[in-house]
TITI-839003 format. One record per atom (N, C-alpha, C): z, y, x. Coordinates in pm, whole numbers, padded with zeros to 5 digits, always signed. Layout:
ZYX;...
//
This chain:
+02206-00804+02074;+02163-00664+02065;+02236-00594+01951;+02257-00490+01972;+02294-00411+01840;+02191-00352+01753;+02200-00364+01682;+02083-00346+01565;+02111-00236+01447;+02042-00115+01422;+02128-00011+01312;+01976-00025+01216;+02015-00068+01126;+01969-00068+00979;+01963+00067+00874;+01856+00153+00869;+01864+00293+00770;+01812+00329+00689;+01780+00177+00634;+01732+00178+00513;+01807+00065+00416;+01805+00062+00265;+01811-00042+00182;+01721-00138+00187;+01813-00241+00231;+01711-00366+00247;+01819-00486+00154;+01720-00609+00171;+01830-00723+00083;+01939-00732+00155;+02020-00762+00142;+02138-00796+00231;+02143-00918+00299;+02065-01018+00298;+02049-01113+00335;+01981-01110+00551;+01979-00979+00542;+01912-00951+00664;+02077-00960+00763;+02157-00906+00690;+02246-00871+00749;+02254-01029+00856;+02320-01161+00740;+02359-01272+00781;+02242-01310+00878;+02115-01320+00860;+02024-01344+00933;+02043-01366+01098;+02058-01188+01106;+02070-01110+01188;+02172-01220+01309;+02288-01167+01237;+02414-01267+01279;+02391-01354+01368;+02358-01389+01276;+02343-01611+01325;+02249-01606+01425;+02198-01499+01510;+02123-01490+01606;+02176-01437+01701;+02300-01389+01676;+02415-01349+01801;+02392-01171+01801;+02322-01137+01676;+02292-00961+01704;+02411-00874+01599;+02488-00800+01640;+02548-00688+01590;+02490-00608+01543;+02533-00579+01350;+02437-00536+01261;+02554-00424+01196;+02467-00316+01234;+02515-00202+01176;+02377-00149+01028;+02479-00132+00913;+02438-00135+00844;+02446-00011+00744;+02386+00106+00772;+02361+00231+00706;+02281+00323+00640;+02272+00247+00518;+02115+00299+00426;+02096+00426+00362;+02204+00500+00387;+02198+00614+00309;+02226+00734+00465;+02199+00674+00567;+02235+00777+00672;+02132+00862+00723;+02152+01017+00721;+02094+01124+00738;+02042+01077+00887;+01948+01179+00874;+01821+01208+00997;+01913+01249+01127;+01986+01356+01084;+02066+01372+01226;+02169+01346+01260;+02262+01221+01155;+02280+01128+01193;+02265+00977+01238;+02113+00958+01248;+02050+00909+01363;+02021+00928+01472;+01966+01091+01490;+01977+01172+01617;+02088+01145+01711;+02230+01144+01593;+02355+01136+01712;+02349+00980+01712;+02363+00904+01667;+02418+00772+01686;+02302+00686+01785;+02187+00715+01785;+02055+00659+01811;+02089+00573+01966;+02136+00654+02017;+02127+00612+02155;+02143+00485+02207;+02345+00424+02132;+02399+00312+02140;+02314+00215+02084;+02181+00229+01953;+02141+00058+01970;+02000+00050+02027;+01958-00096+02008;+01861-00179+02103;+01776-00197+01972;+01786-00198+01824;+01666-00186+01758;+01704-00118+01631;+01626-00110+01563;+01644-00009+01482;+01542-00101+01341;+01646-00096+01185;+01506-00160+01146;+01507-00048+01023;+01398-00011+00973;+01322+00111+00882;+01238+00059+00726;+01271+00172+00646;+01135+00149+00540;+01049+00228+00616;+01068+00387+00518;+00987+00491+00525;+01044+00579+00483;+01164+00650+00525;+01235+00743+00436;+01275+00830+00596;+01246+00776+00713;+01279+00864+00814;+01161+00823+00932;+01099+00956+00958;+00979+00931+01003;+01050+00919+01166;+00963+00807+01249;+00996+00758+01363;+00902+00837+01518;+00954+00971+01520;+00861+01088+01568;+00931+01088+01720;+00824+01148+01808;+00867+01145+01944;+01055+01210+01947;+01075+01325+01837;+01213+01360+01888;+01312+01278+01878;+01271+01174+01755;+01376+01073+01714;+01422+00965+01864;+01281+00883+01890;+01249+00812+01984;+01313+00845+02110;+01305+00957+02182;+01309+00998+02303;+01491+00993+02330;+01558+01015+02166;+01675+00998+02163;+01701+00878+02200;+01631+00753+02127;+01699+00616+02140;+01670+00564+02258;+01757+00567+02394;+01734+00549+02526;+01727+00408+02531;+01790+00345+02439;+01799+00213+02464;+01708+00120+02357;+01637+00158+02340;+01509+00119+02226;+01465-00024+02287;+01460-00120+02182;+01392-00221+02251;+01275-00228+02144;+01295-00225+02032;+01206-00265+01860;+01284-00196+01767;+01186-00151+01714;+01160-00107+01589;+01125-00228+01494;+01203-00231+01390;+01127-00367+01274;+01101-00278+01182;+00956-00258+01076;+00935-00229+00930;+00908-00269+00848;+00977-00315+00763;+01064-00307+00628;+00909-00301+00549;+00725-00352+00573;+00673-00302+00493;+00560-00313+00595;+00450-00257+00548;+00362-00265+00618;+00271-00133+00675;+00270-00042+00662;+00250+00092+00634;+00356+00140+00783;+00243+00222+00881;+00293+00273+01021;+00275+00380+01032;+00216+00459+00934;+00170+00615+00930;+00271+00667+01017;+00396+00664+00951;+00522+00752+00988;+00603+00715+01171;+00531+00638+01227;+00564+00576+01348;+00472+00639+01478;+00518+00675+01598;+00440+00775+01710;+00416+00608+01763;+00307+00563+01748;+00239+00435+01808;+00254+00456+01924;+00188+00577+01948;+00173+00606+02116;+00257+00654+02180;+00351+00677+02146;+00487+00706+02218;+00579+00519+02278;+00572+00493+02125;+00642+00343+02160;+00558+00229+02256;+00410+00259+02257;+00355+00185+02387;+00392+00233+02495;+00403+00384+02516;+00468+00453+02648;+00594+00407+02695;+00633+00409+02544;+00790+00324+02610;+00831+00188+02641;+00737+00125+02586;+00723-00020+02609;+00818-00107+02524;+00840-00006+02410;+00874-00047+02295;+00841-00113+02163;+00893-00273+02158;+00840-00327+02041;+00793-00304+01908;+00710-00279+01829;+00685-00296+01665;+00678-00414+01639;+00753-00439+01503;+00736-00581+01379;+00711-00511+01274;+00610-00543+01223;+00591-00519+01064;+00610-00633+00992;+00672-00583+00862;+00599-00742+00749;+00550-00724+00672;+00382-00731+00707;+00320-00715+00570;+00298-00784+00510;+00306-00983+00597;+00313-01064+00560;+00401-01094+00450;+00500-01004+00406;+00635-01009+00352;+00620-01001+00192;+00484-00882+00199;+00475-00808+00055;+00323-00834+00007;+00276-00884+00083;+00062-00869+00036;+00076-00949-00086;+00142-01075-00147;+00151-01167-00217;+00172-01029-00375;+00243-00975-00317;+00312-00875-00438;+00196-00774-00468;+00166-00684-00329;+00048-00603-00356;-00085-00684-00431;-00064-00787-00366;-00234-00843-00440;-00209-00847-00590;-00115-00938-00654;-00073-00974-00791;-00081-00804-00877;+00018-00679-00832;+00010-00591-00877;-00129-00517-00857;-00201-00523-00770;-00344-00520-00826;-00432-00550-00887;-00440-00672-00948;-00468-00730-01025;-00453-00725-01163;-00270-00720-01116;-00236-00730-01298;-00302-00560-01294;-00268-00440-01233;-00357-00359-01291;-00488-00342-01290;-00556-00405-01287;-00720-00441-01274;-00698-00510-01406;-00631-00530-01460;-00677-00641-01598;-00624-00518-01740;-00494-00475-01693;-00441-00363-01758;-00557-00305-01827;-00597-00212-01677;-00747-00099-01724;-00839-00183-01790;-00882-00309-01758;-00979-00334-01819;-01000-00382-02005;-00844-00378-02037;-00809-00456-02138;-00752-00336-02240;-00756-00233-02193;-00665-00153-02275;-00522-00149-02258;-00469-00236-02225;-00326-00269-02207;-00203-00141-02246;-00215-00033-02203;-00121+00074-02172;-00172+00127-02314;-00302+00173-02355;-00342+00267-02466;-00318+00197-02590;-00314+00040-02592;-00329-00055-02701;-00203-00036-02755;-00076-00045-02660;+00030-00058-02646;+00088+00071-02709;+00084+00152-02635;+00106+00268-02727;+00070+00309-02858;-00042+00303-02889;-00103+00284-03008;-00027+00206-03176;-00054+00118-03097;+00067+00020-03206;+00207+00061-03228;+00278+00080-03128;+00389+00119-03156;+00369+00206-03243;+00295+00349-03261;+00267+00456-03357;+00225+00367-03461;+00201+00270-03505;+00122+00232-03632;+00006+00239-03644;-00062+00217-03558;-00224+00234-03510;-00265+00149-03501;-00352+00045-03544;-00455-00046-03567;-00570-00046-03506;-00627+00001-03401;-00753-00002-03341;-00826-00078-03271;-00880-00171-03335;-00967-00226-03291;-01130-00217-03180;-01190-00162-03250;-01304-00100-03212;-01237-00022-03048;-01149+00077-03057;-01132+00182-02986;-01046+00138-02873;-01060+00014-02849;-00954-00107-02774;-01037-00185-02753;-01160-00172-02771;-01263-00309-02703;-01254-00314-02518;-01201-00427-02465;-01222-00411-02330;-01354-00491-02266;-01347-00512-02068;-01421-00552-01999;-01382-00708-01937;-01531-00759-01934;-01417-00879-01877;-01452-00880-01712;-01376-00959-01644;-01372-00961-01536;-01503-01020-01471;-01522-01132-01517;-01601-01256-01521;-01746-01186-01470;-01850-01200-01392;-01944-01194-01382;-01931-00992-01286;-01835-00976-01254;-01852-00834-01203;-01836-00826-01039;-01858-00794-00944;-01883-00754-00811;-01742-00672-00779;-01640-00730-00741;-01555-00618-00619;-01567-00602-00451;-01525-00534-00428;-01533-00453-00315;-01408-00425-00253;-01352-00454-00153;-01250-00483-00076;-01240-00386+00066;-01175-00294+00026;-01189-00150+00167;-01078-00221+00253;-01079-00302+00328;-00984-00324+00404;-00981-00468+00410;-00977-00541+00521;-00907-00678+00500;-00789-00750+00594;-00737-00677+00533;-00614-00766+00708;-00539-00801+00575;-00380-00798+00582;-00288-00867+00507;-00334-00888+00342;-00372-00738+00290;-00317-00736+00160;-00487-00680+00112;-00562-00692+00186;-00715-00734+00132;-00769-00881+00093;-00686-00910+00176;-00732-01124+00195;-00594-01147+00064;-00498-01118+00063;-00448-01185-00044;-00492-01149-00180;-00577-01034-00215;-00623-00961-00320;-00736-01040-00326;-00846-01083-00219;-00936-01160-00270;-00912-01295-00285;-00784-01354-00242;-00751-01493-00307;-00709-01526-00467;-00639-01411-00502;-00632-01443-00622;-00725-01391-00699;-00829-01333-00670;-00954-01301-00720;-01017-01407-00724;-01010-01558-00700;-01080-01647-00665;-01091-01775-00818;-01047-01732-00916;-01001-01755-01048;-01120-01713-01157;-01161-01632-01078;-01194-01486-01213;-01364-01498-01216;-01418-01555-01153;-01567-01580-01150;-01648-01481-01130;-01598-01417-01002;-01646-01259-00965;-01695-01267-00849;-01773-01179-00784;-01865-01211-00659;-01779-01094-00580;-01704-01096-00433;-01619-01065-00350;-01676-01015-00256;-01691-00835-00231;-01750-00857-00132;-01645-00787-00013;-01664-00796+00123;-01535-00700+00193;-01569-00622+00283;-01519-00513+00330;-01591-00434+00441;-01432-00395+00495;-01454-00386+00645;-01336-00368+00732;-01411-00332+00866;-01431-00219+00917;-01436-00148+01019;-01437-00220+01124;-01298-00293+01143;-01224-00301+01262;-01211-00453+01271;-01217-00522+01165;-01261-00689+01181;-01391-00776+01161;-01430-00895+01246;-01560-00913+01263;-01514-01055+01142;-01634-01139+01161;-01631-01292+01161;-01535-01327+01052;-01503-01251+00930;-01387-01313+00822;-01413-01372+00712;-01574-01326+00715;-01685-01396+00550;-01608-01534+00556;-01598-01587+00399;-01593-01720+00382;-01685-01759+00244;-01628-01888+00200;-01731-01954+00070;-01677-01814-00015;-01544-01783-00040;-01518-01701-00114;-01522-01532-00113;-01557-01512+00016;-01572-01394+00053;-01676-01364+00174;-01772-01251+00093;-01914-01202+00168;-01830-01077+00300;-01836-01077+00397;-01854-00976+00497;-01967-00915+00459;-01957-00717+00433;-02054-00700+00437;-02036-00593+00487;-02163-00477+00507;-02141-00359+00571;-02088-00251+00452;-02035-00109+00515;-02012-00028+00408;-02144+00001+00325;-02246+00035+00343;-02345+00053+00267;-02361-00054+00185;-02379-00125+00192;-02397-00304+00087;-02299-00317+00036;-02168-00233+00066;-02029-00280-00081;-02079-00169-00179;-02120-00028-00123;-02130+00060-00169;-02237+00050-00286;-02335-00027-00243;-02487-00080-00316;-02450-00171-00456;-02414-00213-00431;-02347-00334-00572;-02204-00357-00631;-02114-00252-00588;-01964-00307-00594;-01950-00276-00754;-01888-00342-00838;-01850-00251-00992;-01673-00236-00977;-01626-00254-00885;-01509-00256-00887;-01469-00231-00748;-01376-00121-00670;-01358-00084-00544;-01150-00105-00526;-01109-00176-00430;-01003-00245-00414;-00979-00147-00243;-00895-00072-00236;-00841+00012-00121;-00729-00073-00049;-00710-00076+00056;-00670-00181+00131;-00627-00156+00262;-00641-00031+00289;-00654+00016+00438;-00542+00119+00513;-00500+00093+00589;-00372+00175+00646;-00411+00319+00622;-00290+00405+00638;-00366+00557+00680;-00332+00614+00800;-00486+00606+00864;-00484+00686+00999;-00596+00863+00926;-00575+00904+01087;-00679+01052+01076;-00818+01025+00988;-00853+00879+01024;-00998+00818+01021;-00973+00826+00852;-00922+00742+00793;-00857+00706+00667;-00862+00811+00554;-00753+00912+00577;-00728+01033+00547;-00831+01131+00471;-00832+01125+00341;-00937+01157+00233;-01062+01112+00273;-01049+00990+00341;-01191+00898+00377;-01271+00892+00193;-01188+00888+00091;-01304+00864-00064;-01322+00981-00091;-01399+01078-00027;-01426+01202-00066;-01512+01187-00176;-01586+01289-00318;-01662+01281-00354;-01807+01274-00313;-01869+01285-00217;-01987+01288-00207;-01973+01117-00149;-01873+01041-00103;-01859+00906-00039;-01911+00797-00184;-01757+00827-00302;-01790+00836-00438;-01922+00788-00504;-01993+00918-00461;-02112+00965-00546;-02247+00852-00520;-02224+00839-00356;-02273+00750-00333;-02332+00591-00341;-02176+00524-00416;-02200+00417-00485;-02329+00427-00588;-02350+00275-00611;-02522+00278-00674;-02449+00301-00804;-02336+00268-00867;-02266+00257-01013;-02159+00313-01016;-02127+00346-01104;-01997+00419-01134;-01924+00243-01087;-01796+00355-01091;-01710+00190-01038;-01561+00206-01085;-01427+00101-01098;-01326+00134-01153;-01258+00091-00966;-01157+00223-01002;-01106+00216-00816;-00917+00143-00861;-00920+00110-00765;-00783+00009-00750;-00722+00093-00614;-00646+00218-00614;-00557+00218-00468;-00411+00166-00471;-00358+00095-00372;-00218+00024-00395;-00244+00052-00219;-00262+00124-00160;-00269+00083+00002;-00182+00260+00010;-00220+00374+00019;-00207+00522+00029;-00257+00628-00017;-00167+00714-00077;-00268+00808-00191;-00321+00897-00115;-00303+00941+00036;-00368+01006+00067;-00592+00980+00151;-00575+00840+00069;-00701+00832+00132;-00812+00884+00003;-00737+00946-00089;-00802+01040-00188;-00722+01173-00278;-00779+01258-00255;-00685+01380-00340;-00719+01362-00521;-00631+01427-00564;-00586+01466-00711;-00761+01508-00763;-00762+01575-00677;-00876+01672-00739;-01007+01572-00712;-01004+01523-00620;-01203+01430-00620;-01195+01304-00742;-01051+01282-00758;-01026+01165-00853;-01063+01212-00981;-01010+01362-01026;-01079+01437-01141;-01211+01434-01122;-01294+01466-01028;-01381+01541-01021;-01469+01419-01022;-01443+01319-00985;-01495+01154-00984;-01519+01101-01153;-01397+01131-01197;-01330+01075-01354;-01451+01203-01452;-01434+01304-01378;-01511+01436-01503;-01639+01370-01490;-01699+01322-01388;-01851+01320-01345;-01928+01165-01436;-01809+01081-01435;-01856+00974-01410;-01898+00845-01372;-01846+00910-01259;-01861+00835-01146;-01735+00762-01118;-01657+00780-01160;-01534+00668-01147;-01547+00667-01317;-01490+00515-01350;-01511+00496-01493;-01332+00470-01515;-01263+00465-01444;-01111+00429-01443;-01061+00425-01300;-00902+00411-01298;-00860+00417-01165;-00701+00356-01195;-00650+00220-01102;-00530+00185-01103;-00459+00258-00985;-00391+00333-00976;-00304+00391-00875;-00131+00392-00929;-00111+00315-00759;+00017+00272-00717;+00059+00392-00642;-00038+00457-00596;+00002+00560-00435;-00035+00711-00521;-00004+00789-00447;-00046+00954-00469;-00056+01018-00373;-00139+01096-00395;-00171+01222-00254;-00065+01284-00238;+00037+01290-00326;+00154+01369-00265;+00287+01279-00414;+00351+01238-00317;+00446+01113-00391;+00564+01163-00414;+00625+01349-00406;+00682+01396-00425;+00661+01530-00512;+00736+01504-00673;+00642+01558-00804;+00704+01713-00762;+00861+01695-00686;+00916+01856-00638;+00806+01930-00586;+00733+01877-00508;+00665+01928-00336;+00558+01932-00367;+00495+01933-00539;+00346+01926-00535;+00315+02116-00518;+00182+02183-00431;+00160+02264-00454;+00104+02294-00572;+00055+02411-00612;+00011+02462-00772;-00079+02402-00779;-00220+02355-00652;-00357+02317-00714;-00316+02157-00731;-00169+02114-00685;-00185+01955-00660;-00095+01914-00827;-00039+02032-00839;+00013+02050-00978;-00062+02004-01097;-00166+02167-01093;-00293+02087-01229;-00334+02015-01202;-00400+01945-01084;-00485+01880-01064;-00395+01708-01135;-00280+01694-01059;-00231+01588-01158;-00195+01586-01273;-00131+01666-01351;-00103+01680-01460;-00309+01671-01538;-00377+01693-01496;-00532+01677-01540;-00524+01490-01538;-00449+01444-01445;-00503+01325-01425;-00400+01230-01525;-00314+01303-01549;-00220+01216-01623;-00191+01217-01771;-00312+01324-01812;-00364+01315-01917;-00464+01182-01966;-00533+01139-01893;-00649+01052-01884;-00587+00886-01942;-00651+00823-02015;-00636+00709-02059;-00680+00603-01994;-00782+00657-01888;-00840+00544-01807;-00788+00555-01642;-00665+00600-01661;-00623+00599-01553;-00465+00511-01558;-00435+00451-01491;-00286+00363-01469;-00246+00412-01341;-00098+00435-01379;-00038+00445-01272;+00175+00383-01235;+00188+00350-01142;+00303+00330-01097;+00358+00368-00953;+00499+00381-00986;+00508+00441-00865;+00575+00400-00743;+00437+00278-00637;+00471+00245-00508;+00544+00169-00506;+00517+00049-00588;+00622-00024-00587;+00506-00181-00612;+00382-00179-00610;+00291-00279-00598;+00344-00352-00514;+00422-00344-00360;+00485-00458-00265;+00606-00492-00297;+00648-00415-00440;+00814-00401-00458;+00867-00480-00536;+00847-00602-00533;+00942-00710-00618;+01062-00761-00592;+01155-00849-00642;+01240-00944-00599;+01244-01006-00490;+01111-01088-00536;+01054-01193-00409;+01015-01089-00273;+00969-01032-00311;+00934-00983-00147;+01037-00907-00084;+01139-00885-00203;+01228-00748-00093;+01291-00900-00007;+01318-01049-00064;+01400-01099+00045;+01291-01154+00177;+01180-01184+00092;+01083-01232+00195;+01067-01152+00309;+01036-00998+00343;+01032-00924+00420;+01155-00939+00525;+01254-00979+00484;+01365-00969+00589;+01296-01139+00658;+01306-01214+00614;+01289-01358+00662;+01133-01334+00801;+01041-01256+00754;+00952-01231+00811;+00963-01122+00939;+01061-01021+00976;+01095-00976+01040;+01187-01050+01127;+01329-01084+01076;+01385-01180+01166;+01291-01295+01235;+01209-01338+01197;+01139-01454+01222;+01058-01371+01351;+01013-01207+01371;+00927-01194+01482;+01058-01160+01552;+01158-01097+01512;+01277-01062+01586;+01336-01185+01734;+01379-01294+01661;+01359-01401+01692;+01258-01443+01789;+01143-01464+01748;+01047-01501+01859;+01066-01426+01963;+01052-01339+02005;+01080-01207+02086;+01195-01233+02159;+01264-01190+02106;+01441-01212+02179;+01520-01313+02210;+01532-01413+02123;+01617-01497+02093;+01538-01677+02163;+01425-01681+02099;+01377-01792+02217;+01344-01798+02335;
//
């Protein structure tokens, strides 16, 4: 098959590829409508997230067999177009959850420790003790919004920390184990001291942590998103943080991940948030290590493969 690549990936995909008898065109910096023109000639196509995979794109690629992504995250993909067409998806989320879980964590320990404020601090010549007292992990309740790839690897390495696990997932039954309670949304909501986001973004999804959702919890709680910033805006995270009701927040994702393209209210509203000491943030790069950028290719070829090649 011919295969066009339009994103930066390891290079190791390339050889992969190869040794499976597939012709690998390889163009990471190539414009949108130069995909439009070229689209036609290949049979798969593999993607991050830098070119959304929309019926006009699609309808171009006549010869579509699969789509592979580079990631785990399908927002940007017409699902229902590519079942119409009877066109393959591979994701690997298998590729990166190892990374998302660890970078949740390590920021779950960050917030709880001072880490970022301590740090700064000192460098100025600041000595604070008292004003640097942290939380420990040990004996606290999390809450797991999601469990497919990178919920289950977040509560494995949670499995250290002497914390009670609980998980809620919509859309999966039967996953409780010794280490992890299945429970309903109301019962994470009832006891959680710590809330772990986990969940793709669909319509459903989509400012699903409104404040009054929030408010609801029995305790204020410290929120962990590493999954999509749009399953909460700028402003309920203030309005969460002003109230109370969130006591801290690790965010990997943002409601709007482009600082050009923020409107005026998405403007103050972050610049409000990035004032805050009990807030951590990085940017989207929780699945983004070493290890996983090569792992993800190995995990794609590997469904590529199954599919085609055996």
């Amino acid at each position: 098959m011919k295969i066009l690549i339009i994103d930066e990936m390891h290079p190791s995909i390339i050889e992969m590829l190869a040794k499976l008898g597939h012709e690998v065109a390889y163009f990471p910096k190539i414009t949108r409508e130069e995909i439009l023109n070229a689209v036609a000639e290949f049979d798969g196509l593999i993607i991050r997230s830098k070119t959304p995979m929309d019926r006009e794109l699609l309808e171009k690629a006549v010869n579509l067999k699969f789509i592979g992504r580079a990631g785990a995250g399908l927002d940007q993909i017409d699902l229902d177009y590519m079942v119409e067409r009877g066109v393959k998806l591979f994701h690997a989320a298998k590729g990166n959850r190892d990374a998302v879980a660890e970078h949740a964590l390590g920021g779950l320990l960050a917030l709880f420790n001072q880490v970022i404020k301590a740090d700064t601090e000192v460098r100025k010549g600041i000595w604070d003790r008292e004003g640097n007292r942290g939380h420990e992990l040990k004996g606290k309740t999390v809450g797991i919004l999601g469990f497919g790839n990178m919920g289950r690897a977040f509560s494995k390495r949670l499995s250290g920390f002497g914390v009670k696990i609980m998980a809620y997932d919509k859309y999966k039954m039967d996953f409780g184990s010794d280490l992890v309670q299945e429970v309903i949304w109301e019962k994470l909501k009832s006891e959680s001291d710590i809330l772990s986001v986990h969940v793709p973004l669909t319509p459903e999804t989509r400012d699903f942590l409104t404040l009054e959702q929030l408010s609801s919890f029995a305790k204020p709680i410290w929120l962990i998103n590493t999954a999509r910033g749009e399953v909460i805006s700028f402003a309920t995270l203030n309005a969460a943080l002003d109230q109370g009701i969130l006591r801290g927040a690790v965010l990997d994702v943002l409601e709007n991940e482009k600082f050009q393209k923020f409107n005026p209210a998405q403007k103050m509203e972050f610049e409000k948030l990035a004032q805050r000491e009990n807030v951590i943030f990085s940017p989207h790069i929780a699945g983004w290590t070493f290890e996983s950028y090569e792992k993800i290719n190995r995990v794609l070829v590997k469904k590529i493969k199954k599919a085609f090649n055996d």
